[in-house]
C-alpha positions in Angstrom: 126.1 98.2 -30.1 127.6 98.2 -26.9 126.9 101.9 -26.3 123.6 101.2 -27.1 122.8 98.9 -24.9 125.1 99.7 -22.1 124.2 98.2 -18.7 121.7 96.0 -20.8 123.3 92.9 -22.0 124.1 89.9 -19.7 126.1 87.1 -20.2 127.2 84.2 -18.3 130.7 82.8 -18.1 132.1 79.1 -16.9 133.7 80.4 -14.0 134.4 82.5 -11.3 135.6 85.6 -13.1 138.0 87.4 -12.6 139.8 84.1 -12.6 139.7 82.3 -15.9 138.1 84.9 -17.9 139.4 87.0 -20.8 140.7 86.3 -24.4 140.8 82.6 -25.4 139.3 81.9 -22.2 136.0 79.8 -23.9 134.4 76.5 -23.6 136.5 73.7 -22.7 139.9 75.7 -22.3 138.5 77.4 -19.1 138.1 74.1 -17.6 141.4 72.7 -19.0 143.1 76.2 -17.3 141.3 75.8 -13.9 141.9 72.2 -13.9 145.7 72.5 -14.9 145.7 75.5 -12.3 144.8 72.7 -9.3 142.1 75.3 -8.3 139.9 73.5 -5.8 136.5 75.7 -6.8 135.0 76.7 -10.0 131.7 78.1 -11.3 129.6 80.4 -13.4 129.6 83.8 -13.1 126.6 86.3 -14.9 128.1 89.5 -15.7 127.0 92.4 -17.5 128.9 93.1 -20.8 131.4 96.2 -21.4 133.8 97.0 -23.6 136.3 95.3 -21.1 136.6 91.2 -22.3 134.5 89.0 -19.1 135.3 92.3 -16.9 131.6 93.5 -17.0 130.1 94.3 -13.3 129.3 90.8 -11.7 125.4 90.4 -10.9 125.7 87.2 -9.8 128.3 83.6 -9.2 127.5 80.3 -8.1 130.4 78.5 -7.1 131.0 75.1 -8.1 133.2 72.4 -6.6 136.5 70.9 -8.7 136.3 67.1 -7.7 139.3 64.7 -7.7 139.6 63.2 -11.0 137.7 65.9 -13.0 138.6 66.2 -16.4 137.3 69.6 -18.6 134.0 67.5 -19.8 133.1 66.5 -16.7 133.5 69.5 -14.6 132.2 71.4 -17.9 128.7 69.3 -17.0 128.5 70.2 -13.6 129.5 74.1 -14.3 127.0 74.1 -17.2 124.1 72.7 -14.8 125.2 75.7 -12.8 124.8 78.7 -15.5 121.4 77.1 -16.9 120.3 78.1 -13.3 121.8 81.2 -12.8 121.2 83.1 -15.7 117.5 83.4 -15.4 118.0 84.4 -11.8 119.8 87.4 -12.8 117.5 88.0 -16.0 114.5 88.3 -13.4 116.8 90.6 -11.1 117.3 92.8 -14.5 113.8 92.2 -15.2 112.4 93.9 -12.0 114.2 96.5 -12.1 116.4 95.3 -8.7 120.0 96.0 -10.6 121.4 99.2 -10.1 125.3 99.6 -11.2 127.2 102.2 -8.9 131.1 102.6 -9.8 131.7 99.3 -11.7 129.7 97.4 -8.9 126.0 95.9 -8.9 124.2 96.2 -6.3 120.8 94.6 -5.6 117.8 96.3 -4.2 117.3 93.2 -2.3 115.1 90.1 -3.1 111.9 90.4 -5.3 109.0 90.7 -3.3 107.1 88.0 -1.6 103.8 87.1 -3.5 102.2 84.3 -1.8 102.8 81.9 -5.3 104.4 78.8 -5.3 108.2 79.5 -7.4 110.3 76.6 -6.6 109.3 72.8 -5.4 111.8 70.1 -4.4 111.1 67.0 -5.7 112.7 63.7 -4.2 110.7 60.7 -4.4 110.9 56.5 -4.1 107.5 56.3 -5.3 107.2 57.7 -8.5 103.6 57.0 -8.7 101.7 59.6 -10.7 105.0 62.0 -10.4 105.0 62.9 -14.1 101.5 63.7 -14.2 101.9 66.1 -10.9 105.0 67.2 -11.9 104.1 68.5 -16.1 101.2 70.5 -13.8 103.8 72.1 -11.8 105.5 72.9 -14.8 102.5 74.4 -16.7 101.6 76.7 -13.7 105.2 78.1 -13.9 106.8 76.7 -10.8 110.4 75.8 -11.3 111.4 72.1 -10.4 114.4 71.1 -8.4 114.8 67.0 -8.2 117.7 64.8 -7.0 119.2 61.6 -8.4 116.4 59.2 -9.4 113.4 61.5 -9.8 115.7 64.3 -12.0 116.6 61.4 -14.1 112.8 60.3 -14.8 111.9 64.0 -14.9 114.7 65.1 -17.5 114.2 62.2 -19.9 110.7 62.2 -19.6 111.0 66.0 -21.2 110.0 67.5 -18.1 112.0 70.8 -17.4 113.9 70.4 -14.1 117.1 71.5 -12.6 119.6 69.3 -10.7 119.8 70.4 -6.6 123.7 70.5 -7.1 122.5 73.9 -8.7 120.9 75.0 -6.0 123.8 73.5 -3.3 127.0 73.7 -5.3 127.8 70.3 -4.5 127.3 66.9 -5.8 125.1 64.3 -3.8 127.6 62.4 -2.0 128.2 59.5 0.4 126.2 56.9 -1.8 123.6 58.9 -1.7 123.5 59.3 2.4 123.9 63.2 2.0 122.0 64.7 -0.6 120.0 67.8 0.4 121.5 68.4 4.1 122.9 72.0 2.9 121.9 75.1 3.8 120.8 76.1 0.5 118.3 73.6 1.1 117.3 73.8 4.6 117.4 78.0 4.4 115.4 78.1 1.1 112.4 75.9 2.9 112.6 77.5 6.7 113.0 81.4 6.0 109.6 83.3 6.9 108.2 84.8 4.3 106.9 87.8 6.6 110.2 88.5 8.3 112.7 91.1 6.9 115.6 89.7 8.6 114.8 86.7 7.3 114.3 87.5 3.9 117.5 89.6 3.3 119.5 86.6 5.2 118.9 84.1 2.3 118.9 87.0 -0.3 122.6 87.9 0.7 123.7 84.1 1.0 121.9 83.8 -2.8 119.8 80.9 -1.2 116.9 80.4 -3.6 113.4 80.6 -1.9 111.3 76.8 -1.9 107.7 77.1 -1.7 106.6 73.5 -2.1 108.8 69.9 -1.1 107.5 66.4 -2.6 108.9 63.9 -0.8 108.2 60.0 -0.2 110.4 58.4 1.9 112.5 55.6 1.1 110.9 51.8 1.5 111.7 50.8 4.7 108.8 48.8 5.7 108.6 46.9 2.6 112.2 46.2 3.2 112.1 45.1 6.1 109.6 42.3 5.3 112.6 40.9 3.3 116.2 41.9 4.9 117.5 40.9 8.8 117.3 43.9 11.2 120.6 45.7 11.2 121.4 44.2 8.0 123.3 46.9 5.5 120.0 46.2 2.8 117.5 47.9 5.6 120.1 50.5 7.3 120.5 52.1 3.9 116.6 52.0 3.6 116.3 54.6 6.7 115.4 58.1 5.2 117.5 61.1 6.3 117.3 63.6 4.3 113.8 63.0 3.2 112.3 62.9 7.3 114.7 66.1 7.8 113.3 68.0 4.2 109.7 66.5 5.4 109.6 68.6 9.2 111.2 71.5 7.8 108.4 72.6 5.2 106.2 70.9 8.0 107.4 73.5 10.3 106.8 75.9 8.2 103.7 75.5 7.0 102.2 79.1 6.4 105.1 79.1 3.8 106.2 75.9 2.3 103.8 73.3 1.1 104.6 69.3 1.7 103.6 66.3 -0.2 104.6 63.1 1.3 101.9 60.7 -0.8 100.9 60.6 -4.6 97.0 61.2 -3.1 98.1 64.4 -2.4 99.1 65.7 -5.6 95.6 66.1 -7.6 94.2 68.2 -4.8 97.5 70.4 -4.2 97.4 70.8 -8.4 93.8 71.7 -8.5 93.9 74.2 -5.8 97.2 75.6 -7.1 95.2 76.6 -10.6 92.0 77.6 -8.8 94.1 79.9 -6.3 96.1 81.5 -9.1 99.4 79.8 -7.9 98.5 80.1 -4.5 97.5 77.5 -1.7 94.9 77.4 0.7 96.2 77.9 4.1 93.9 75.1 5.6 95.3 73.0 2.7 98.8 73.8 3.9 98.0 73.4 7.5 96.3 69.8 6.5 99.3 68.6 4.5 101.9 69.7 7.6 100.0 67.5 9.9 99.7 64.3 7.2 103.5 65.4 7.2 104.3 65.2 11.0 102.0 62.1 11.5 104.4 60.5 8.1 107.6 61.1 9.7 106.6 60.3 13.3 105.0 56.6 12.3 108.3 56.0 9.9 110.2 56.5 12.7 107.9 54.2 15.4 108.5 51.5 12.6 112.6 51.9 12.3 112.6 51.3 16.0 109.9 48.6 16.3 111.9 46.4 13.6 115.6 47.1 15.1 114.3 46.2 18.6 112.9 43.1 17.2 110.2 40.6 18.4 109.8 40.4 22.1 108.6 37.5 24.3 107.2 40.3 26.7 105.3 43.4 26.1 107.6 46.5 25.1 107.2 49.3 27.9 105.5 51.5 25.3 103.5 50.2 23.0 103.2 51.8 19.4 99.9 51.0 17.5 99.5 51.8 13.7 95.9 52.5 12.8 94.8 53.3 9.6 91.1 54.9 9.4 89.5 52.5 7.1 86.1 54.6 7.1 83.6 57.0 9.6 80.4 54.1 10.8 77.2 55.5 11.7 77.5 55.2 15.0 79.4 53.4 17.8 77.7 50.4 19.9 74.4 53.1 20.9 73.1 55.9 18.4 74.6 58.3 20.5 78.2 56.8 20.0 80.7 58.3 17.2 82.2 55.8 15.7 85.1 54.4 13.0 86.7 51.6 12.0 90.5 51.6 11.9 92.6 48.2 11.0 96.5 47.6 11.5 97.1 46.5 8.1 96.5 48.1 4.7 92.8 47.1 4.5 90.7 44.5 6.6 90.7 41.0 5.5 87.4 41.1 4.4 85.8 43.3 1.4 81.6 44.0 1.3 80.2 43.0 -2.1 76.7 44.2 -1.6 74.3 45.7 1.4 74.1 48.4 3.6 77.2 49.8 5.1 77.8 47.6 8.2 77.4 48.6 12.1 79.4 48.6 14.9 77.5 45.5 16.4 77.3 44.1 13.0 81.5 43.9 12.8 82.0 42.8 15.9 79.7 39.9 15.2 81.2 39.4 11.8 84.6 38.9 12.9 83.6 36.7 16.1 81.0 34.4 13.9 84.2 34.1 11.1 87.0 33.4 13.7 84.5 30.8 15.3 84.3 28.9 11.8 87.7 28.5 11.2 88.2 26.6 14.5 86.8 23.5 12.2 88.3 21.7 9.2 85.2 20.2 7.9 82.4 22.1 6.2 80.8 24.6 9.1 78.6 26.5 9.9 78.4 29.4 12.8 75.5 31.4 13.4 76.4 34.5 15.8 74.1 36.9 17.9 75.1 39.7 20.3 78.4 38.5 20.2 77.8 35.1 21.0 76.7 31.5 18.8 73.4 30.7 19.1 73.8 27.2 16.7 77.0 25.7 15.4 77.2 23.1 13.0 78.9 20.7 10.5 78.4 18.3 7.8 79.5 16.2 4.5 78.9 19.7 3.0 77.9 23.0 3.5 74.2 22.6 3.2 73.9 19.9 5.4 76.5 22.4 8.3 74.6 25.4 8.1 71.0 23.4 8.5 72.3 21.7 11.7 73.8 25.2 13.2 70.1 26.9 12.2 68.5 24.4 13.6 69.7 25.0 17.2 68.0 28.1 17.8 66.0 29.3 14.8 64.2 31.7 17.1 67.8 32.9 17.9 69.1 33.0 14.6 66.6 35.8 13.3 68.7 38.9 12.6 71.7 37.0 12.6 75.2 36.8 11.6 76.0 33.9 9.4 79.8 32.5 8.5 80.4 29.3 6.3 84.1 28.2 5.8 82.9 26.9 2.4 81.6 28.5 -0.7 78.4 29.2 0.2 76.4 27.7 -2.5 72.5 28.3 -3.9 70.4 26.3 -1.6 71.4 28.1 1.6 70.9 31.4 -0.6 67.4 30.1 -1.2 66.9 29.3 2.2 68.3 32.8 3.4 66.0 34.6 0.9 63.1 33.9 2.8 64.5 34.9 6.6 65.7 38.0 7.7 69.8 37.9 8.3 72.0 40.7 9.0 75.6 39.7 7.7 76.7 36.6 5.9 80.6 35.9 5.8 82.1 33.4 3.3 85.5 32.8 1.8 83.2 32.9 -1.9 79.5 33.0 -3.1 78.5 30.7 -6.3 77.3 33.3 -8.6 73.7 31.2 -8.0 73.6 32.5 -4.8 75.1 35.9 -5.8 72.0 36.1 -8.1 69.9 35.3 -5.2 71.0 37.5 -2.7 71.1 40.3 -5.2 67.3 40.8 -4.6 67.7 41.2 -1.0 69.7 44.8 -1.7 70.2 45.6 2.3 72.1 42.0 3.1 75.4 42.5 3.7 77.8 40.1 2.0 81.1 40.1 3.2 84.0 37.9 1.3 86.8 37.1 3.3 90.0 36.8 2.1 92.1 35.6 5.3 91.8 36.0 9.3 95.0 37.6 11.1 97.2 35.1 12.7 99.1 37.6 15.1 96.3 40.5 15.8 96.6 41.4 19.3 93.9 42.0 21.5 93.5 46.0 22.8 90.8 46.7 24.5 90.0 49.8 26.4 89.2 50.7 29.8 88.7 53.9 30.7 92.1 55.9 29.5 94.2 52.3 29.9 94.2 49.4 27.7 94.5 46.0 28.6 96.7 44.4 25.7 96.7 40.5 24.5 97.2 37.8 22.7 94.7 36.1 21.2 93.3 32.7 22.4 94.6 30.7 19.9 94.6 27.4 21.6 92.0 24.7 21.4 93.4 22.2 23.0 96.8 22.1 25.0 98.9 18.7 26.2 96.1 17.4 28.5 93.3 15.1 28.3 92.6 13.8 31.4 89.7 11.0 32.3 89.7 11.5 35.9 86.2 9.8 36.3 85.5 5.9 36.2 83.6 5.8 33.4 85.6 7.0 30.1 84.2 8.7 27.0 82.7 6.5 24.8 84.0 6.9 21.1 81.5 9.0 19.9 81.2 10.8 23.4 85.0 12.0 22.5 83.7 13.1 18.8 80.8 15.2 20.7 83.1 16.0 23.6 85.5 18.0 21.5 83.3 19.4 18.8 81.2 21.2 22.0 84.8 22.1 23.2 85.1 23.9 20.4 81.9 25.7 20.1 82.3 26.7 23.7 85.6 28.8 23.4 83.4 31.1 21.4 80.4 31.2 23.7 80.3 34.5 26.1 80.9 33.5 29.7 79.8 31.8 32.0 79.6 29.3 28.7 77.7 25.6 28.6 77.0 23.9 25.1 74.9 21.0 24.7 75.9 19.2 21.8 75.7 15.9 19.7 79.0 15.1 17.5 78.3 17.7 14.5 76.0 20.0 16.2 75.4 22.3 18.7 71.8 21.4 20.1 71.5 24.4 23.1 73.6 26.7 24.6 73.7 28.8 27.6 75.9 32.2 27.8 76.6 35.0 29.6 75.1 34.4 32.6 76.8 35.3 36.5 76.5 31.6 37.6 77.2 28.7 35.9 74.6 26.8 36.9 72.1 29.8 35.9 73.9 28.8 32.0 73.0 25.6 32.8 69.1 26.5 33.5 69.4 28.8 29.9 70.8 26.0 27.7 67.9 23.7 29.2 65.7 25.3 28.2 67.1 25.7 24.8 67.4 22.1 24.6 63.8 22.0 25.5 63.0 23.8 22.4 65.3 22.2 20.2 63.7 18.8 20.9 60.0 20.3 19.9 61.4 20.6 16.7 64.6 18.2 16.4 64.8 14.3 17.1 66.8 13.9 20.4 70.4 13.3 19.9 71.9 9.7 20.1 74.6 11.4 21.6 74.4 14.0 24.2 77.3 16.1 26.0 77.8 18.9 27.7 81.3 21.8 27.6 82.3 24.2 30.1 84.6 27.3 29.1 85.9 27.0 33.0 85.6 24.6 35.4 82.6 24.1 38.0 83.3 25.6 41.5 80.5 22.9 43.0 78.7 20.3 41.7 75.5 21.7 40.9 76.1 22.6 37.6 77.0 19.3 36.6 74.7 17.6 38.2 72.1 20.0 36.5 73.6 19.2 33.3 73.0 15.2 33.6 69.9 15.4 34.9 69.4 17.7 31.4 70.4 14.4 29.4 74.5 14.9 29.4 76.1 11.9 29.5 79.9 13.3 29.3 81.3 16.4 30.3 84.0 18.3 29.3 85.5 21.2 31.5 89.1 22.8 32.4 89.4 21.2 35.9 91.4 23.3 38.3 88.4 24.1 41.2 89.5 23.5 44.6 86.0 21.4 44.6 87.4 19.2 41.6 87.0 16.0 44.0 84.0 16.5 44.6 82.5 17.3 40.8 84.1 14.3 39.8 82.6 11.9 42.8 79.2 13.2 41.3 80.1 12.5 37.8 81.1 8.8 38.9 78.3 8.8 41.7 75.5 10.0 38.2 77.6 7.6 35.8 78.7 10.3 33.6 82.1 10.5 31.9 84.3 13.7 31.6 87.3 14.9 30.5 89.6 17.8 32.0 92.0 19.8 29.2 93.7 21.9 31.6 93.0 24.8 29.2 90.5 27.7 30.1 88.0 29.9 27.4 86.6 32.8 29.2 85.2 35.2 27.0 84.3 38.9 28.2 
């Protein structure tokens, strides 16, 4: 037979040959001869067969390390892993015709030729979210799977073919897992070119083993982090290495070497793979290398954000994660582009009916939101162009969101509405019959649901939660003025630097206005009772010009409105002269509340005693640009 089929029959042996080959030189004796020989390196050889016992020319060996306390079954594993990846290397060699035996030596045309297809991926993952799926795809489209540790465990006993990466390195992972795929048979296998000789005979004579496609996820650290110490051993062994390093190399090289670093990438990678015959896309491979960069380059931004830890002052640079939550129609003007982007995984709020929401529209959401949180009782905030036009609360949330409409009806038309209650079906009623843009609540009665359901374009938006530690960024040109939010209400002070004091339910007014104010554009005045806001004055250059505004407001309100049994009057900063509060007295004001600080302090508070009015200074500005 073996004249036959001379030069035609291949086998593969459990170890280097010539060493350990031969006569009686089978299954777990070679491993109890190399081990009893203290050899320091095994391995599997393919060789063709000859009449010669394990002498046949050698096509090709894969060396394989003999570890300290090896015994013949466990090295047998590791050798075993080896020849289940060899032989079909050398049976393709054979197969194309690449083997050529010249006096009792193979020599190799070189490697097969380059065909665009996808052979090999690397697969090392810490999510394993839709990997089986992906990776039986893979499988069915021919391409050969190489995993590590974790994944080649789910992989092999989920009947998945797969090969362990020691058969691709020679070497066990190692370290606890801290050096895995840092090996050149790794790092050559993703960053040869494909279209340069050199390059291609350089791996071919180092039997590196080309990879076309690396799926990699990188280890957990921000979840981590949320639950160990910075420096701690629990978040230092969650800081990706070999995955980041894997990552940039197929990155890198791109024209090449396909990268998957998210299981959203790996139905359109699979479909385009069977549509292109095995091949992908360029722009497909040129969009997954810049997802890839982007990956790595935030992962790392977040390793050295956490180490560093909180600061009490601003870092010298600032990294800001953004996440594109969707494109918006346009910015603040038709002629604006425009998206949304948030910090966190989603925004706190999610849109259960009505057309998709504007730039103006979000910026009044959050602002109308924010501004009803400030209150514990039921409330009601009614926002326009960035500003409240009636605030209100009650014994419920009816009785709230009648007194903030009824401030400024006129105002209120196209709208923002926010309740800090569920927003039940006699306000829905109400609503039904005015034209609103947004309504925010933390829940709807299905009543109202059912209500609003036959107004299709109204924009319900149910919030779950409002940040606590957002920063404020905005631009100005290419700089960007950077924040915290104003958070404060009140600070230590509550002065009564005027002869008359606040009567009980001038302080109940005095500090509900206060409130509504820090939400008001500047220059700010409110006119309020102690539940509602009853005119209000923003945005103008003087603060007595607010003054005028919210007069004339008030002037309305009363056509409408029984005048308030109490009346007072907030300022988000204090009065540079007196005109402004003597303006607002004359209005009706009979307490004032106001930062203080103006060198003319003296003399606002001489009119305040000289008018009879009572105020109160908090030491505490709310400017709002």
């Amino acid at each position: 037979m073996l004249g036959e089929y001379k030069d035609r029959i291949l086998n593969v042996h459990p170890a280097l040959l010539p060493s350990f080959g031969g006569k009686g030189f089978y299954g777990l004796k070679v491993h109890e001869a190399v081990l009893q020989a203290g050899a320091k390196v095994s391995g599997a050889t393919v060789h063709f067969v000859d009449e010669n016992y394990d002498r046949g020319p050698i096509v090709l060996q894969q060396p394989v390390p003999v570890l300290p306390g090896d015994t013949p079954e466990s090295l047998a594993q590791r050798v075993n892993a080896a020849e289940l990846a060899l032989y079909p290397s050398a049976a393709a060699l054979f197969c194309a015709g690449r083997l050529n035996i010249s006096n009792g030596r193979v020599e190799t045309a070189g490697p097969l030729p380059e065909t665009g297809k996808v052979r090999r991926a690397l697969i090392s993952v810490s999510d394993k979210s839709g990997l089986l799926e992906f990776a039986r795809g893979l499988a069915a489209q021919g391409v050969e799977l190489v995993s590590t540790s974790g994944t080649f465990k789910l992989l092999k006993e989920s009947g998945v073919p797969v090969r362990a990466l020691e058969t691709l390195t020679g070497y066990p992972e190692m370290l606890d897992g801290r050096v895995k795929t840092l090996h050149p048979a790794v790092h050559g296998g993703i960053l040869y070119r494909r279209d340069d000789p050199e390059h291609a005979a350089t791996v071919f004579r180092f039997g590196i083993e080309p990879l076309d496609m690396v799926v990699v996820n990188l280890y957990p650290f921000s979840a981590t982090a949320k639950k160990a110490a910075p420096w701690s051993e629990e978040l230092i062994e969650n800081i990706d290495i070999g995955g980041v390093a894997l990552i940039r190399a197929a990155a890198k090289n791109y024209a090449s070497v396909a990268v998957l670093t998210s299981p959203e990438d790996y139905h359109p990678a699979l479909e385009a793979l069977r549509a292109g015959g095995g091949e992908l896309p360029l722009q497909l491979k040129k969009d997954l290398a810049v997802k890839a960069f982007k990956h790595t380059a935030a992962y790392d931004g977040e390793i050295g954000s956490v180490l560093a830890g909180p600061s009490a002052d601003f870092p010298e640079t600032l990294q800001v994660k953004l996440h594109k939550v969707h494109a918006l129609r346009y910015g603040e003007n038709p002629h604006q582009a425009c998206a949304l982007y948030t910090r966190k995984a989603a925004p706190p709020f999610a849109q259960l009916q009505g057309k998709e929401l504007s730039y103006n529209n979000i910026l009044d959401a959050y602002g109308t939101y924010q501004a009803v949180l400030e209150f514990d009782k039921p409330a009601a905030v009614i926002f326009k162009h960035v500003t409240p036009c009636g605030l209100g609360t009650g014994t419920d949330i009816a009785e709230a969101f009648e007194r903030a409409w009824n401030c400024d009806p006129l105002s209120a038309f196209g709208g923002i509405i926010a309740v800090n209650r569920r927003l039940d079906g006699r306000i829905a009623e109400f609503l039904a019959k005015k034209f609103v843009e947004v309504i925010c609540a933390p829940d709807y009665e299905p009543a109202a649901l059912e209500v609003f359901s036959k107004k299709p374009n109204l924009r319900l938006l149910k919030w779950e939660s409002f940040p606590a530690d957002n920063l404020v960024l905005r631009s100005v040109g290419d700089e960007v003025l950077v924040s915290t939010d104003d958070k404060l209400l009140f600070g230590e002070k509550w002065e009564v630097p005027t002869k008359r004091k606040p009567t009980k339910e001038e302080e109940a007014a005095l500090r509900f206005a206060w409130a509504a104010a820090k939400y008001v554009r500047s220059n700010a005045i409110v006119f309020s009772d102690t539940c509602q806001t009853v005119a209000i004055g923003a945005g103008q250059m003087s603060r007595v010009d607010s003054v005028f505004m919210a007069g004339h407001k008030y002037e309305a309100f009363l056509k409408a409105n029984p005048k308030p049994a109490t009346l007072v009057m907030a300022s988000d900063a204090f009065f540079p002269f007196p005109d402004a509060l003597e303006e607002g007295i004359r209005i009706g004001a009979t307490a004032i509340i106001q930062p203080g600080g103006s060198v003319k302090d003296k003399e606002v508070i001489e009119a305040a005693d000289r008018l009879g009015a009572a105020m109160v200074l908090t030491g505490v500005r709310h400017f709002r640009h």
